[in-house]
C-alpha positions, 0 to 999 in steps of 0.5 A: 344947602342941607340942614344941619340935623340936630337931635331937636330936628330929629325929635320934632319930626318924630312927634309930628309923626307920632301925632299923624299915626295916632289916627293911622288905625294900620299903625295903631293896631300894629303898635298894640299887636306888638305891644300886647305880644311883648308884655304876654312875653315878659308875663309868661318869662316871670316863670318860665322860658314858654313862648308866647306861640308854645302857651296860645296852642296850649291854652287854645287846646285846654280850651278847645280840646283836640285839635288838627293843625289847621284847627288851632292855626284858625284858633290862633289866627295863625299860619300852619307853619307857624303851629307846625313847627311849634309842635314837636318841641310841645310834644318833646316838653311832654304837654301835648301828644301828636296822633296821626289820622287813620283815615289821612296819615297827612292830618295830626291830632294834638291834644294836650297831655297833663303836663300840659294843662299844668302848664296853662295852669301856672301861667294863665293867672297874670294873662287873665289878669290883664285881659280883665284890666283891659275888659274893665277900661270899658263900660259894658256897652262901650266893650260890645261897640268896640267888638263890633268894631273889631268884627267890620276890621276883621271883614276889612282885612279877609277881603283879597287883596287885589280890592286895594291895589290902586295904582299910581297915585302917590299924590297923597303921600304926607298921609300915613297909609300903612 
């Protein structure tokens, strides 16, 4: 015998499981990762096509000054594919220039034209905006325990991979493990 599905049915189980996600910290800090991408999207699309990638290398690179790829991929927190195939539309766009090495004709410096500190400039005031919406929804304190935080989750997720391989024991499978 199967239960008839009904919307009602399919709702329920999605509030019951919204419910368990809320302590799955994985789940929560995938949500706001995307979250935070897709308004950074919309804010950046009120005044231009620039992605979301293409403006973190350029405000990276305004912050930092020149870089090589491996540079603003750790900036970013990001592969160097991901910085490198985002590089020569940067450069064809005119805001950053892309100069080889000397020394290691492998290794590029990017270092960010005029053109492209304008860029950063026209776009950086909403993102500033809503970073210090989120820096105010906590006291002083609060901020500083919550970077601490931050910091033991980032010491979590640099450890190999192979500290969480487990096994078999699926016995807990009602929890929502991520």
């Amino acid at each position: 015998m199967t239960k008839e599905i009904s919307a009602g049915l399919i709702k329920g189980k999605v509030v019951e499981q919204r419910a368990k996600l809320r302590r799955n910290i994985v789940s929560r800090l995938f949500r706001l990762g995307n979250a935070i991408q897709t308004q950074t999207q919309q804010l950046l699309a009120l005044t231009s096509e620039l992605s979301v990638v293409q403006f973190r290398i350029l405000l990276r690179l305004r912050q930092a000054g020149t870089q090589n790829v491996q540079g603003i991929s750790e900036l970013l927190g990001a592969n160097r594919s991901l910085v490198s195939r985002s590089l020569p539309d940067l450069r064809d766009k005119g805001w950053v220039t892309l100069v080889k090495s000397e020394e290691d004709k492998r290794q590029i410096f990017v270092r960010l034209t005029d053109a492209g500190h304008r860029v950063v400039d026209e776009h950086y005031s909403p993102l500033r905006a809503r970073s210090e919406a989120m820096r105010t929804a906590f006291t002083d304190a609060e901020f500083e325990q919550l970077v601490d935080y931050l910091d033991r989750l980032d010491a979590v997720t640099t450890s190999p991979t192979g500290d969480f391989v487990l096994g078999d024991d699926f016995e807990d499978m009602e929890e929502t493990y991520e």
